[in-house]
C-alpha positions as CSV (number, residue, x, y, z in Angstrom):
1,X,-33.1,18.3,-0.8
2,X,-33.9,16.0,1.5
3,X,-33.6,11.9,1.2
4,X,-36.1,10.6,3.1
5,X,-34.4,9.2,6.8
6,X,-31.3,10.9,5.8
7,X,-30.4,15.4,6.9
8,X,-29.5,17.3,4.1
9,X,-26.1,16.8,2.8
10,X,-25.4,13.4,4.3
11,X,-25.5,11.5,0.6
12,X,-22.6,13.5,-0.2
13,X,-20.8,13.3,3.0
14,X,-20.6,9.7,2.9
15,X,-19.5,9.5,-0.3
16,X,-16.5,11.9,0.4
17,X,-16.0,9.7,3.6
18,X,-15.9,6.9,1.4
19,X,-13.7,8.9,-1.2
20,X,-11.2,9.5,1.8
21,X,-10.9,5.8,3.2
22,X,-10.1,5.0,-0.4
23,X,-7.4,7.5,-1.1
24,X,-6.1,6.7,2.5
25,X,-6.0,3.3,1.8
26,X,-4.0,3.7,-1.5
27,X,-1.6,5.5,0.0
28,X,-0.4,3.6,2.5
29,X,0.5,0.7,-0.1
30,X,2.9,3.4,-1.6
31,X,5.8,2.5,-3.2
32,X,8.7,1.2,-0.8
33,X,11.5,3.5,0.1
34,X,14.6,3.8,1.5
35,X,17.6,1.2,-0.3
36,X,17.0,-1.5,-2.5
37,X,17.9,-4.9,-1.0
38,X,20.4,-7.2,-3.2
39,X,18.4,-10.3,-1.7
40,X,14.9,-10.4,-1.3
41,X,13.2,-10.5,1.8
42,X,11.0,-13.4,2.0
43,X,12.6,-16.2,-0.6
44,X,16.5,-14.6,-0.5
45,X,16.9,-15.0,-4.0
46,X,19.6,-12.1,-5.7
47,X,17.4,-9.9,-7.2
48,X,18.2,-8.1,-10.3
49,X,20.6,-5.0,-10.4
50,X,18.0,-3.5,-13.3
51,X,15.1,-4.1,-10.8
52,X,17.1,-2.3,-7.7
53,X,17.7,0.5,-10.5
54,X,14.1,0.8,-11.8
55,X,12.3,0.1,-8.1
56,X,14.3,2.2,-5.6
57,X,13.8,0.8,-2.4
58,X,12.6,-2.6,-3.6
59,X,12.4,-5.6,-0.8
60,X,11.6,-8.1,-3.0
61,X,12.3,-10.1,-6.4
62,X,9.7,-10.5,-9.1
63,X,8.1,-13.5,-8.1
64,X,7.4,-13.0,-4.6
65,X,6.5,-9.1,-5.3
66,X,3.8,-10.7,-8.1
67,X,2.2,-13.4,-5.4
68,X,1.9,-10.5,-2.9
69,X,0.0,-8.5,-5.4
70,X,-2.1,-11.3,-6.8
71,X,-3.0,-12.4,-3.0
72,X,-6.8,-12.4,-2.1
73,X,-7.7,-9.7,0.2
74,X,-11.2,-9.8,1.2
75,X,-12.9,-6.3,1.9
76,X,-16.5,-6.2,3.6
77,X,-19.1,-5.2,1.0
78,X,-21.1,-3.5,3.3
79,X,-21.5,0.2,4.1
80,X,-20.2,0.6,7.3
81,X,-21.7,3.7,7.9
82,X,-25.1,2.3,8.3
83,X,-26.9,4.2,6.3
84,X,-30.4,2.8,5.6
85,X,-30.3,1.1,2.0
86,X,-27.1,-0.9,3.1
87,X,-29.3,-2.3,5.9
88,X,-32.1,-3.3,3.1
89,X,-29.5,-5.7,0.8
């Protein structure tokens, strides 16, 4: 079926482009690795022997590990493949 401007097939390629830039993003904020730290990384605070336990790998206490997650980050809310509705918003 064809979209107007747009080949056949190229709705559903960009949304499994979009799909992959997604899942690629989410996996690079994986879960940290390697051995826990007893102090954490930006504040030096002792952080828990329960957290080290439950969190292998684990840089950073609580309270600096919530303000990283509760930081703004801004993402561009257009399409930046350019498709031809994005351009009409």
């Amino acid at each position: 079926m064809a979209g107007g401007w747009s080949r056949d097939g190229a709705v559903q390629e960009q949304i499994e482009d979009s799909i992959k830039d997604e899942l690629s993003r989410m996996q690079a904020r994986r879960r940290p690795s390697g051995e826990s730290a007893t102090h954490c990384a930006e504040c030096e605070e002792p952080i828990p022997e329960k957290r080290r336990v439950a969190i292998p790998g684990v840089k950073l206490c609580i309270d600096c590990q919530q303000e990283r997650d509760g930081a703004f980050q801004a993402r561009g809310g257009i399409n930046r493949r350019g498709s031809k509705d994005s351009q009409l918003k």
